[in-house]
N, C-alpha and C positions, 0 to 999 in steps of 0.2 A: 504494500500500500504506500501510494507515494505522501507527501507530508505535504499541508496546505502551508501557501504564504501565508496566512494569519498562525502560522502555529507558534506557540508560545518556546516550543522547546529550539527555535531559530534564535531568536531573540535573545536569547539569554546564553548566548555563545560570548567567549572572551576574546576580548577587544585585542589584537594582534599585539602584540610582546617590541617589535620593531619599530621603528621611527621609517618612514617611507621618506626620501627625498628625490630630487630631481638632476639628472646631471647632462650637462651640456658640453656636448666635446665640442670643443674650437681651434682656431686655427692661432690664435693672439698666444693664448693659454691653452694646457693640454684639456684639462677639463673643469669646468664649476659646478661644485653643486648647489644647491638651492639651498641651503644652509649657510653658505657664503664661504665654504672651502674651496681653494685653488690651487689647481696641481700646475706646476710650473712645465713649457713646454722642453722637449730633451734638447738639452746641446750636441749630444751624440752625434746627431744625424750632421751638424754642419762639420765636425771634426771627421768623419768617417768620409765626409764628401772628399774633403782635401785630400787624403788618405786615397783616396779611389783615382783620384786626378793623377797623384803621382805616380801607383801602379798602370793607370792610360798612358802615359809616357813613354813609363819602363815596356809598355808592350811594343809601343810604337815606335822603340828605338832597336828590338832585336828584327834581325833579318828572319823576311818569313819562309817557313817550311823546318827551321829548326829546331833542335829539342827544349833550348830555354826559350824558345816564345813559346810555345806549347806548355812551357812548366810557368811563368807569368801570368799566361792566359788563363789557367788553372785559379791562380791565387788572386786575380782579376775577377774570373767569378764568384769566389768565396767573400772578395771584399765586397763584391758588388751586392750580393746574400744579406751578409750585415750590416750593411749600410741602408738600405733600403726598407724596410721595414719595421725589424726587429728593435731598435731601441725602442722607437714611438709603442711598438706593441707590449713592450713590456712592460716600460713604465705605468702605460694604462690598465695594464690587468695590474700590477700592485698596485694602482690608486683606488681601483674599481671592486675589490674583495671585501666580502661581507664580514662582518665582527656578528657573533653569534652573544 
């Protein structure tokens, strides 16, 4: 038997234990929430850029077909991996985890 919305035994459930707020990922700041917490955005990313720039060089300076541009290009991709997403995403899953 299903339980009517007038039913008394709804009503008398306890009020969530949690504080609910609101968070706003941005571009300025990594994220706000409605509380008026502010997660700062990563500096990672502009140090990893540089980082990445200089391994683009080191690629474009060995002649192609041989084994260290092949071994470059390799660690080229890996910086290119960490560079690109992973700080921002990390930070935000540590700002974004729930306290019980």
């Amino acid at each position: 038997m299903r339980p009517r919305d007038d039913d008394s035994s709804l009503a008398e459930r306890a009020p969530s234990k949690r504080a609910v707020i609101g968070v706003d990922v941005g571009i300025n700041t990594l994220a706000t929430c409605s509380d008026g917490t502010l997660f700062a955005n990563v500096k990672a990313y502009k140090e990893a850029k540089k980082r990445r720039t200089r391994y683009q060089r080191r690629v474009n300076k060995k002649e192609p077909g041989l084994k260290n541009r092949a071994k470059a290009i390799k660690k080229l991709a890996k910086i290119h991996k960490k560079a690109d997403a992973t700080p921002r995403r990390r930070q935000l899953a540590c700002g974004t985890r729930t306290k019980q």
